[in-house]
N, C-alpha and C positions, 0 to 999 in steps of 0.2 A: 940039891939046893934046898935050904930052906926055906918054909914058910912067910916068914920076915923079910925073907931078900926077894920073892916072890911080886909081893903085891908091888911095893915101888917101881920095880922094874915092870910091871903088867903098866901101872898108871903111868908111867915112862914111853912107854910105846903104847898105847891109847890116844895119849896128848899130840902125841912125835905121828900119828897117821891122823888124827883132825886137823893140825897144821898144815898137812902135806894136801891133803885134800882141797882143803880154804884158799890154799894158795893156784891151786889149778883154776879157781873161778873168777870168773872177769866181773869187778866192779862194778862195771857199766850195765850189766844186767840185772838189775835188781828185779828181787820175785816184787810182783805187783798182786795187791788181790781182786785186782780188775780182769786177770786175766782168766779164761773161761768165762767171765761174765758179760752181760750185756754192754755194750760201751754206753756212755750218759748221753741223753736224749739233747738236741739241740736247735735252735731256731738263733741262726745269729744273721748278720749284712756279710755282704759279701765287701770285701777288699777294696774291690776295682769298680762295686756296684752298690753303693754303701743305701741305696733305695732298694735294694733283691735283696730278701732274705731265705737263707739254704736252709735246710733242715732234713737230722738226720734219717728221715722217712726217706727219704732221697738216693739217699746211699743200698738200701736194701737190697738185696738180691744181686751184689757186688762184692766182690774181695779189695777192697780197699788199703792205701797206706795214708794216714793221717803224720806231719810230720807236725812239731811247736817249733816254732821259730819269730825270732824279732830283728829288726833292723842293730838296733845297740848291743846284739849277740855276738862278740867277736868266733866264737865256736860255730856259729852257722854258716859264716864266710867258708871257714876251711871244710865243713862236709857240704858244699851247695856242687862240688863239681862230681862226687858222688851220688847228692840225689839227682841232681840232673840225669847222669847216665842212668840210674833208677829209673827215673820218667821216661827217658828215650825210649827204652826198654819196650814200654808198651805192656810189660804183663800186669797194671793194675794203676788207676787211677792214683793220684799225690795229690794228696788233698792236703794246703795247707792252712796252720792256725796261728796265725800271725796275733803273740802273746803279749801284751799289757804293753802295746807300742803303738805311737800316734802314727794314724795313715796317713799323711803325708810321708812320713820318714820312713815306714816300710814300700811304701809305692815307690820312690826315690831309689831305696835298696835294692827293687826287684828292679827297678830301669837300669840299674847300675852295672849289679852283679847275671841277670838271667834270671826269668819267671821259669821254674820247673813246674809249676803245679797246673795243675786242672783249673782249679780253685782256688781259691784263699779267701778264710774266713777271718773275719777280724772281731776279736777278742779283747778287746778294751781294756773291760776293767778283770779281766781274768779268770774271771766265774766258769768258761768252759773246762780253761786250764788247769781250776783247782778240781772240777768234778772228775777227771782225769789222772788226777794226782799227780801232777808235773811238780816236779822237783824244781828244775830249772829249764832252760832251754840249750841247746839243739835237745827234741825226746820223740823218738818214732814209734809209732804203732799201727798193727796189721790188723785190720778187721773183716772178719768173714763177711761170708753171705748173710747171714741172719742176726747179723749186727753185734756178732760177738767178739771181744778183744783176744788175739792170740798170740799175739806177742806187743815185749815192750821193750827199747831201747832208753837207754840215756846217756846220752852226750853223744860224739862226734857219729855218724854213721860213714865207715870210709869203704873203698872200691871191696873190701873183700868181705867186710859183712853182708855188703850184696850181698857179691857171688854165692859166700857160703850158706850166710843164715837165710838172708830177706828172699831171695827170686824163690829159693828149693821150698821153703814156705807157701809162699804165693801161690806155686805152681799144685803146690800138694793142695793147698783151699779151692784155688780153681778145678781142682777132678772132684770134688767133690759135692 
């Protein structure tokens, strides 16, 4: 073969294996460059306690899951019976951050639909959620012991990212 019919064909199957690649990774995973780093520092009211305020000094020396979520989320409805099971679970506190939604209307939502969390922190005007770099909401994230982010989700969390990604996770920060 020659040289000339060479290269096209090399950039032909270069392009044709970067696609093939791209297309094996899920969307919903986006690289974050929060992750390995410390998660953002917090002092906000609790939810249900809007005179207590939580702070993330609190969480330390915990493996923690942090979920966003809002009452006007249609996406949080359908993964709530997921984290629910998540919470039952027991292997790591669900802290949630109830995002740029009036607490009447997420208190109403947890009576409604099932409180899964520990906590819920309430996030007004958004400022947690932007230091966090929430895209949207339903967005999960796992934080170590020493208050590092190690993983990040975005959008629906359903029964088998549990299973696969979140518990195997969890369990591997907790030996640690």
């Amino acid at each position: 073969m020659n040289r000339r019919a060479f290269l096209p064909l090399s950039l032909f199957g270069a392009t044709a294996a970067l696609l093939g690649v791209g297309l094996t990774l899920d969307p919903r995973e986006l690289p974050s460059p929060l992750i390995g780093r410390s998660a953002p520092a917090f002092d906000l009211p609790l939810l249900h306690q809007p005179d207590k305020i939580s702070s993330h000094n609190e969480r330390l020396g915990t493996v923690w899951v942090l979920n966003v979520w809002a009452s006007w989320c249609i996406s949080c409805r359908e993964e709530h019976a997921a984290l629910t099971a998540l919470a039952r679970t027991g292997a790591a506190p669900v802290i949630g951050l109830n995002y740029k939604d009036e607490r009447d209307q997420a208190l109403a939502w947890l009576g409604r639909f099932g409180d899964p969390y520990a906590l819920s922190l309430h996030d007004r005007d958004g400022r947690l959620g932007t230091d966090y770099g929430v895209y949207g909401v339903p967005e999960t994230f796992i934080i170590d012991r020493k208050g590092v982010i190690r993983y990040k989700r975005v959008g629906i969390l359903t029964q088998e990212i549990v299973r696969d990604r979140i518990l195997p996770l969890i369990r591997e920060l907790q030996r640690v």
